[in-house]
C-alpha positions as CSV (number, residue, x, y, z in Angstrom):
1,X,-9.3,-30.8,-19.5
2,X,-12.6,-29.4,-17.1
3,X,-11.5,-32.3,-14.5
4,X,-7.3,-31.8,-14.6
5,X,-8.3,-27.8,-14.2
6,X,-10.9,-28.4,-11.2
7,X,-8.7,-30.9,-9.8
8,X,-5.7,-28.4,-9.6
9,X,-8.2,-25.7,-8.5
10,X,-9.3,-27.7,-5.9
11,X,-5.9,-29.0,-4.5
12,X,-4.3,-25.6,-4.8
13,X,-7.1,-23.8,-3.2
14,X,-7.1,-26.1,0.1
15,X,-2.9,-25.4,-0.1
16,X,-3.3,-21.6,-0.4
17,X,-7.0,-21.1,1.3
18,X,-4.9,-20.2,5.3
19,X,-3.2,-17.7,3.6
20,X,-5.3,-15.8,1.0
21,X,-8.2,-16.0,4.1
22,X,-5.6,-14.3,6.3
23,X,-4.4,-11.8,3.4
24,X,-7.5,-10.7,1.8
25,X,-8.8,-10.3,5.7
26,X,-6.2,-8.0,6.4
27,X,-6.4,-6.1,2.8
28,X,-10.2,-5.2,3.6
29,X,-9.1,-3.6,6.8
30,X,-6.1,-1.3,5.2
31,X,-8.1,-0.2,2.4
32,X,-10.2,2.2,4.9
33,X,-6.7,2.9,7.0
34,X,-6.4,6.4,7.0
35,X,-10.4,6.4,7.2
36,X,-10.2,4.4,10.8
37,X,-6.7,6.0,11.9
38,X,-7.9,9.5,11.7
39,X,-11.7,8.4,13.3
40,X,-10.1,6.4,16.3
41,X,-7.0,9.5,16.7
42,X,-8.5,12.5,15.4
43,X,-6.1,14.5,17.8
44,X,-3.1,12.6,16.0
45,X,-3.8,13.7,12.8
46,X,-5.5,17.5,13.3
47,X,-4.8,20.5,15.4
48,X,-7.2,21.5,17.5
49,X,-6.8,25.1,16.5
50,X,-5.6,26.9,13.4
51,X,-2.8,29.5,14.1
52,X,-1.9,32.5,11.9
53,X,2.3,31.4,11.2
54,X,4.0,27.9,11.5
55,X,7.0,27.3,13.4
56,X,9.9,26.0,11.0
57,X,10.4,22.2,10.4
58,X,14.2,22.3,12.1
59,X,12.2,24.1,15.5
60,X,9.7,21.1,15.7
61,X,12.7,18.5,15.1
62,X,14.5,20.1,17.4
63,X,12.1,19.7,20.2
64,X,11.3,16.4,19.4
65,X,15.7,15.5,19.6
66,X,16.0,17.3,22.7
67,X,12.7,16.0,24.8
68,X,12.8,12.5,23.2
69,X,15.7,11.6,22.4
70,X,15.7,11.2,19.2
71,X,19.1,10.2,17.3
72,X,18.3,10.4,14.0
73,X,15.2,11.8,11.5
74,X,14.5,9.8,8.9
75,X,10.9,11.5,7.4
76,X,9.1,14.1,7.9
77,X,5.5,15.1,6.5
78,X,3.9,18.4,5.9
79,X,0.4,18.4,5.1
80,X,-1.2,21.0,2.6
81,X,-4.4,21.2,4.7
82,X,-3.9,23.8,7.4
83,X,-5.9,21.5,9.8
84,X,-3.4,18.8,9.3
85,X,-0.6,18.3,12.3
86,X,2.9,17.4,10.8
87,X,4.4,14.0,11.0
88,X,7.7,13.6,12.2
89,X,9.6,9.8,12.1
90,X,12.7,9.6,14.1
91,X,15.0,6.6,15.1
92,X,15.9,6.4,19.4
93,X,18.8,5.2,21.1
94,X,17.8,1.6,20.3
95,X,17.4,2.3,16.5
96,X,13.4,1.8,17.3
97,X,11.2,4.1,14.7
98,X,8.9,6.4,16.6
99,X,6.4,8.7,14.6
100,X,5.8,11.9,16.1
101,X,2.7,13.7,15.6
102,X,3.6,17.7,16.0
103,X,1.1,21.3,16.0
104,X,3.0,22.6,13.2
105,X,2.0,26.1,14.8
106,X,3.2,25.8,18.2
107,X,6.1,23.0,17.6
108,X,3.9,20.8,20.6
109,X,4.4,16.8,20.0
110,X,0.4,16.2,20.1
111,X,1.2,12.2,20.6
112,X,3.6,9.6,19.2
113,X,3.9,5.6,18.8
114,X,6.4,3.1,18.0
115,X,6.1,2.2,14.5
116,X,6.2,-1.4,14.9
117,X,3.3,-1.0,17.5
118,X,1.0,0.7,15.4
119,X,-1.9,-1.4,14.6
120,X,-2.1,-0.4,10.8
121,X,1.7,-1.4,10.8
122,X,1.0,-4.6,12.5
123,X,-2.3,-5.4,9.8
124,X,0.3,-4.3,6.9
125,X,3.3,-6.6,8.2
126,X,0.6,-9.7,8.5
127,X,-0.8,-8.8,5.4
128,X,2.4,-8.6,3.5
129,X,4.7,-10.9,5.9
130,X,2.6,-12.5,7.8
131,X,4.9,-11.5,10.6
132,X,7.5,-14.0,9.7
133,X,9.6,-11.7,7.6
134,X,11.4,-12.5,3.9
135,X,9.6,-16.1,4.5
136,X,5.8,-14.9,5.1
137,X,7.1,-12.7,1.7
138,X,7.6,-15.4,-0.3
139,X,4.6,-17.2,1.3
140,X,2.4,-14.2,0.6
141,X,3.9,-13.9,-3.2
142,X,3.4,-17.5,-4.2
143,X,-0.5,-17.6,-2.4
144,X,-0.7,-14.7,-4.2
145,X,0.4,-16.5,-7.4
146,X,-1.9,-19.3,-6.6
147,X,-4.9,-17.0,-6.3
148,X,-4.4,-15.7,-10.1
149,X,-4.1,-19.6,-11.1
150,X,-7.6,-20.1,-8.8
151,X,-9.0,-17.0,-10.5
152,X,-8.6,-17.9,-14.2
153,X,-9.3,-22.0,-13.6
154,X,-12.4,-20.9,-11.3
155,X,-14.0,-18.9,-14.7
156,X,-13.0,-22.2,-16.9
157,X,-15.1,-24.1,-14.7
158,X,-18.0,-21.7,-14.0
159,X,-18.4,-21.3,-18.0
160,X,-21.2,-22.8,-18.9
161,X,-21.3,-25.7,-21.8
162,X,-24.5,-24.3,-23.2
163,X,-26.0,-20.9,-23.5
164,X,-28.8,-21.9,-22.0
165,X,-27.6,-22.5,-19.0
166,X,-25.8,-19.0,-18.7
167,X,-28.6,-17.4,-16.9
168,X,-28.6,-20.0,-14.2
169,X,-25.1,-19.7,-14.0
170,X,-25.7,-15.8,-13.3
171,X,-27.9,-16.0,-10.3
172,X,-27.8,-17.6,-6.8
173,X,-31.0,-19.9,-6.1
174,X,-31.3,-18.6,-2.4
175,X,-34.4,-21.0,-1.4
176,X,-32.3,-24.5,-2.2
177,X,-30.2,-26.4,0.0
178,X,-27.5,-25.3,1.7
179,X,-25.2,-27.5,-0.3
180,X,-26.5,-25.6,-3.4
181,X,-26.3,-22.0,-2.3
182,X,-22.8,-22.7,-0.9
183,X,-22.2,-23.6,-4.6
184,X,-23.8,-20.6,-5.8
185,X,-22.6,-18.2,-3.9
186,X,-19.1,-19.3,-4.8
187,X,-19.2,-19.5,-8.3
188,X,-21.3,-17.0,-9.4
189,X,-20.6,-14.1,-7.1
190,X,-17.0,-15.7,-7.7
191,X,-17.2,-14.7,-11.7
192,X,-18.9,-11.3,-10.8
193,X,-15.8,-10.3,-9.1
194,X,-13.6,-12.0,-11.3
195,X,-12.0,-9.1,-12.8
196,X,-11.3,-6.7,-9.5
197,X,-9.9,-9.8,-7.8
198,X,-7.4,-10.3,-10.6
199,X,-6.8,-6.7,-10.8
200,X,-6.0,-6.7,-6.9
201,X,-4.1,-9.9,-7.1
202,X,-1.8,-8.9,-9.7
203,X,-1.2,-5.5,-8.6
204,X,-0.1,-7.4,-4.9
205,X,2.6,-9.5,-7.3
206,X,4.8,-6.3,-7.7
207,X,5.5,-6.0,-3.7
208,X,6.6,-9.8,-4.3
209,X,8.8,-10.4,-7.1
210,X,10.9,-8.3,-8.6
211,X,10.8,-10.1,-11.9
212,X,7.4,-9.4,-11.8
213,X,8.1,-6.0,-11.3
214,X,10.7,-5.8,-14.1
215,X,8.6,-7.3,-16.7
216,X,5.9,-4.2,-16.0
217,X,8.5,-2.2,-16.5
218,X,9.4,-4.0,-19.9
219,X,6.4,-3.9,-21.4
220,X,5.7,-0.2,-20.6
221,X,9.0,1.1,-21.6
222,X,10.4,-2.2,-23.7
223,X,13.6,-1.9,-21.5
224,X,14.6,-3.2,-18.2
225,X,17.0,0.1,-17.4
226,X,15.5,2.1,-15.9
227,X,16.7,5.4,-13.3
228,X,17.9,4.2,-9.6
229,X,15.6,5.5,-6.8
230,X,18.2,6.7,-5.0
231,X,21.3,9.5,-6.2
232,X,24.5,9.5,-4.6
233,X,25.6,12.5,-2.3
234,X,28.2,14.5,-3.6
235,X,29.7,16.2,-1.0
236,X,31.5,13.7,1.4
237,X,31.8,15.2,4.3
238,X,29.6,17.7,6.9
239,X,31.1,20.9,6.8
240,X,27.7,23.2,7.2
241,X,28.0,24.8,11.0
242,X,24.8,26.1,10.8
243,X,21.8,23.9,10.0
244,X,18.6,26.6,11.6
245,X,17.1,26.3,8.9
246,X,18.5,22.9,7.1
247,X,14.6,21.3,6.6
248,X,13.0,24.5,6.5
249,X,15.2,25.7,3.0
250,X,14.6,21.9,1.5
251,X,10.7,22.6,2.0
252,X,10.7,26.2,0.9
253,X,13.1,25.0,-2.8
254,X,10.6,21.9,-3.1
255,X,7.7,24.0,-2.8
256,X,8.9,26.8,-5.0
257,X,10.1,24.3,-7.7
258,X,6.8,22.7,-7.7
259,X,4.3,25.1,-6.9
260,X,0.8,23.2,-7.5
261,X,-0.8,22.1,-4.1
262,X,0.7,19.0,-1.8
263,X,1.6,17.4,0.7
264,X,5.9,17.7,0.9
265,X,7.5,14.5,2.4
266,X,11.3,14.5,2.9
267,X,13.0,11.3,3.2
268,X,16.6,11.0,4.9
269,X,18.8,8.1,3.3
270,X,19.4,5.1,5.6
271,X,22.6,4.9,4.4
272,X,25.7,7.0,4.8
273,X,26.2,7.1,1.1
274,X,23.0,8.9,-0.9
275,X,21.4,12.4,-0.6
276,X,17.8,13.1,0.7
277,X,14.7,12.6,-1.5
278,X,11.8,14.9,-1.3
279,X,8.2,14.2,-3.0
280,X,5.5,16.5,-3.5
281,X,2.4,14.8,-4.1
282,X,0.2,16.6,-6.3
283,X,-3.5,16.9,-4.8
284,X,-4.3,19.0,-8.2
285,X,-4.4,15.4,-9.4
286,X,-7.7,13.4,-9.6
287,X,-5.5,10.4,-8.9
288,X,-3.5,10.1,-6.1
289,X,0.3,9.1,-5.3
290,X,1.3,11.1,-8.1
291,X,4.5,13.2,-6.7
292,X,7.5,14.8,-8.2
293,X,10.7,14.6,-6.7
294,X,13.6,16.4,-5.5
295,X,17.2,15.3,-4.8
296,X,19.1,17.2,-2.0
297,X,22.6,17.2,-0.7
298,X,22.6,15.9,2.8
299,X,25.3,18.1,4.0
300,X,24.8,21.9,2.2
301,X,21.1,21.5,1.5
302,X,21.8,22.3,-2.2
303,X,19.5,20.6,-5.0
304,X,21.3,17.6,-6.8
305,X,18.4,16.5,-9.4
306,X,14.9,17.9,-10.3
307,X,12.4,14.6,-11.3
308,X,8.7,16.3,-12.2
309,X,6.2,13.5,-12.3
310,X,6.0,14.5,-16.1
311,X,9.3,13.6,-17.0
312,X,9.0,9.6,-15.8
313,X,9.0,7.2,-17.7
314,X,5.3,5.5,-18.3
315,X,6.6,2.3,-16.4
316,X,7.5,4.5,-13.5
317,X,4.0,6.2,-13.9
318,X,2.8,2.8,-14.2
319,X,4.8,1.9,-11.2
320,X,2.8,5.4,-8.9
321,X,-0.4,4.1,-10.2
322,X,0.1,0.6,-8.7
323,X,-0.8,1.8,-5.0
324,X,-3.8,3.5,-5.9
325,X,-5.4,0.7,-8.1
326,X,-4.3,-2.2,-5.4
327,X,-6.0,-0.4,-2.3
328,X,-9.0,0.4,-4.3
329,X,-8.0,4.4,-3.7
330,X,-7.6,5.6,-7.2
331,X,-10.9,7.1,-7.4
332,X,-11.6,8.1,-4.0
333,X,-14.4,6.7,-1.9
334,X,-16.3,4.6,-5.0
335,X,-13.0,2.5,-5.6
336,X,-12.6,2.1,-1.9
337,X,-15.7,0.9,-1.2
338,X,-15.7,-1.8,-4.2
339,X,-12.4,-2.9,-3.0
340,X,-13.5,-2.6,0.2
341,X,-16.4,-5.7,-0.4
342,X,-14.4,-7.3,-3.3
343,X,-11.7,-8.4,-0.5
344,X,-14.6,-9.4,2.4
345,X,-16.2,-11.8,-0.3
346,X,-12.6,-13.2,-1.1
347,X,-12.3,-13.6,2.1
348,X,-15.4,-16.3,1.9
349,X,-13.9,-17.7,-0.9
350,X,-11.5,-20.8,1.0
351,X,-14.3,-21.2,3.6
352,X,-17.1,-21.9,0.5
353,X,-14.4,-24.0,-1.5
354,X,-13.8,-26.0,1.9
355,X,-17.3,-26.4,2.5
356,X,-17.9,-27.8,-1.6
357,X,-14.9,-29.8,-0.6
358,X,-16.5,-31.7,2.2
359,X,-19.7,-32.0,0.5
360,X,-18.2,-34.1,-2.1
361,X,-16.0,-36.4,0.0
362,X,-19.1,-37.1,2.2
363,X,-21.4,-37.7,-0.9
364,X,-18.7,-40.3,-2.0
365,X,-18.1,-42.0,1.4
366,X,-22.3,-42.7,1.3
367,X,-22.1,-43.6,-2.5
């Protein structure tokens, strides 16, 4: 059964190793994004001086429509931290995204990017699509597959026959051979990391597969129904004349509703048919990417449907904690930095596999 599982290992490992070298690359950079965004652009994401009042959301959209061009708003970010500038995400003539970085005290665009151009978005597109769209998903989703298979067989072959051979099994002999450290460093730092790797991997299924996703959802709420994402408009057609203040109310209801400490992110539909959702993270949280959320009508501004975090379901809980585990950000800076060096040594993991690969075929061309 040992050879059939290191045979598979071995064959699906030199299938997948391209990918899950170019994946687990790119998921070491991303889990320090916002880390190396805000280092590189500090003036981006910070004002350069705290003022004593804010101008309203609709004033700094407004400027950014008129002096840019923009058609259409699709998000916009307000920060709890005073020092924070607010983001603003609006589509151009060409239906390009451009993300706006605005002084929400004097309404002045600080700087903006294409989204497409940003390098974070560029990492997160190869890491996810490996910039070949649906195909690179699916690519992505069955590596990804692969890598839980390479996981589980790689422990069935490290496990040692005897007990007395565990301890050898548990440390790398650093003064051997190359050929035997190679071997080493593979296995056994392999079955130290065993457990984040599978945690990481399987987290990284849900963006892939929807059954996957579905089947998280079934065992945490033993139903597949669950509440749509999105909530139909009900008013049909723009009659408000006066929209001054159209973001600015939205803001002021979601923070009133929910009145613990976050950041507010309003979200226009894409689509000419549902209503705007609003989230309000709460930073009161120890966790993050826990938010509530708020339903308004598109046209009158009104509140359609109140969803406090408390009230979901635990596979939508499930569902907000997924982010957090798979980029290592769940418990701040510890986390990061373990997922951080879990994903650089996976990314050694194809090259080492290769490497025990050739060693064998050469030691059976001389035998």
């Amino acid at each position: 059964m040992k050879k059939k599982i290191g045979q598979l290992h071995l064959w699906l490992g030199l299938a997948s190793g391209l990918v899950l070298f170019i994946v687990a690359l790119t998921g070491s950079i991303l889990v320090f994004e916002k880390e190396i965004d805000q280092f590189i652009n500090p003036e981006f994401y910070n004002v350069s001086r705290i003022g004593d009042t804010k101008k309203t959301i609709d004033y700094c959209t407004n400027v950014i429509q008129k002096q840019y061009g923009i058609e259409k708003i699709s998000r916009i970010l307000v920060y709890n931290d005073p020092k924070r500038t607010m983001t603003i995400t609006g589509k151009d003539s060409e239906g390009e995204n451009q993300i706006f970085s605005v002084d929400p005290y004097t309404g002045k665009v600080l700087g903006l990017i294409a989204q497409e151009n940003r390098f974070f978005s560029v990492v997160l597109n190869i890491h996810r699509h490996l910039l070949i769209d649906d195909i690179g998903e699916i690519i992505t989703g069955c590596s990804c597959l692969i890598f839980v298979f390479m996981l589980i067989s790689g422990l069935i072959l490290w496990w040692p026959q005897k007990i007395k051979n565990l301890k050898q099994r548990l440390t790398v002999k650093w003064k051997a051979s190359f050929k035997r450290v190679n071997w080493d460093f593979h296995s056994t730092f392999g079955f130290y990391t065993f457990l984040f790797l599978l945690i990481i991997a399987l987290t990284g299924l849900t963006w892939s597969f929807k059954w996957f996703e579905n089947s998280m959802y079934f065992i945490a709420n033993g139903t597949l129904e669950r509440p749509s994402a999105k909530v139909e408009n009900p008013t049909k057609i723009d009659s408000l004349t006066d929209k001054t203040s159209f973001f600015q109310s939205i803001y002021r209801k979601t923070d009133s509703i929910f009145p613990y400490k976050g950041n507010i992110q309003i979200r226009m539909p894409a689509d000419t048919i549902n209503s705007i959702l609003v989230l309000k993270e709460n930073l009161e949280f120890s966790i993050p990417n826990q938010s509530s959320a708020i339903y308004f009508d598109k046209y009158t501004g009104k509140d359609i449907e109140i969803r406090p975090y408390e009230s979901f379901s635990r596979g939508d809980k499930l569902k907000r904690l997924i982010y957090p585990i798979h980029t290592g950000s769940i418990y701040g800076y510890p986390t990061k930095t373990l997922a951080f060096l879990v994903c650089l040594f996976a990314v050694t993991l194809p090259i080492t596999g290769l490497l025990i690969w050739l060693g064998k075929r050469k030691k059976k061309k001389v035998n």
